[in-house]
N, C-alpha and C positions, 0 to 999 in steps of 0.2 A: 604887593601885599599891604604897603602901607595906607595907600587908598582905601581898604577895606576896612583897616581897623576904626581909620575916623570917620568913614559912614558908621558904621555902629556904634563909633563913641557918639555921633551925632542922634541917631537915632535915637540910645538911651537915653542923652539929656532931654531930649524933644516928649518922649515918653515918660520920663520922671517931671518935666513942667507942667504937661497936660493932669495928667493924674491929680498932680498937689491942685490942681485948678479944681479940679473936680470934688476933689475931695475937702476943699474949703467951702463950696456950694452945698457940702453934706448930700452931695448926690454918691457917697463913696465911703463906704465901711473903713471903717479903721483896720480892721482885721485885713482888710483886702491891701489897704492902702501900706498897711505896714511890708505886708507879704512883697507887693510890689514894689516898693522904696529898697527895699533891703536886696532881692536881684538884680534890681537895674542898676543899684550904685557896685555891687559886685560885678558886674558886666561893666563899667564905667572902667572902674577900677583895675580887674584887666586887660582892660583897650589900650589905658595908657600905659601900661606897664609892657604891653606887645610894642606898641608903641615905639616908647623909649629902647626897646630890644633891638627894633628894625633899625635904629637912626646910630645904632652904633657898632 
């Protein structure tokens, strides 16, 4: 299970860098940008926390 959680932790970060790229190019709403910042860091967030769950 562990593998899984840091593909997705991976995944998220990989998705929250793209986005902020995008979203400094003004190709990407704030409204959107915010919406999606604020998921991915809560999907971040409990990756590591699954994480830290499995490793102990």
């Amino acid at each position: 299970m562990l593998w899984m959680y840091l593909l997705i932790l991976v995944f998220s970060l990989l998705t929250l860098y793209f986005v902020y790229e995008e979203y400094k190019k003004s190709r990407f709403p704030k409204k959107a940008f915010t919406l999606v910042a604020v998921l991915e860091s809560v999907v971040c967030i409990l990756s590591v926390i699954m994480i830290l769950q499995s490793l102990i």
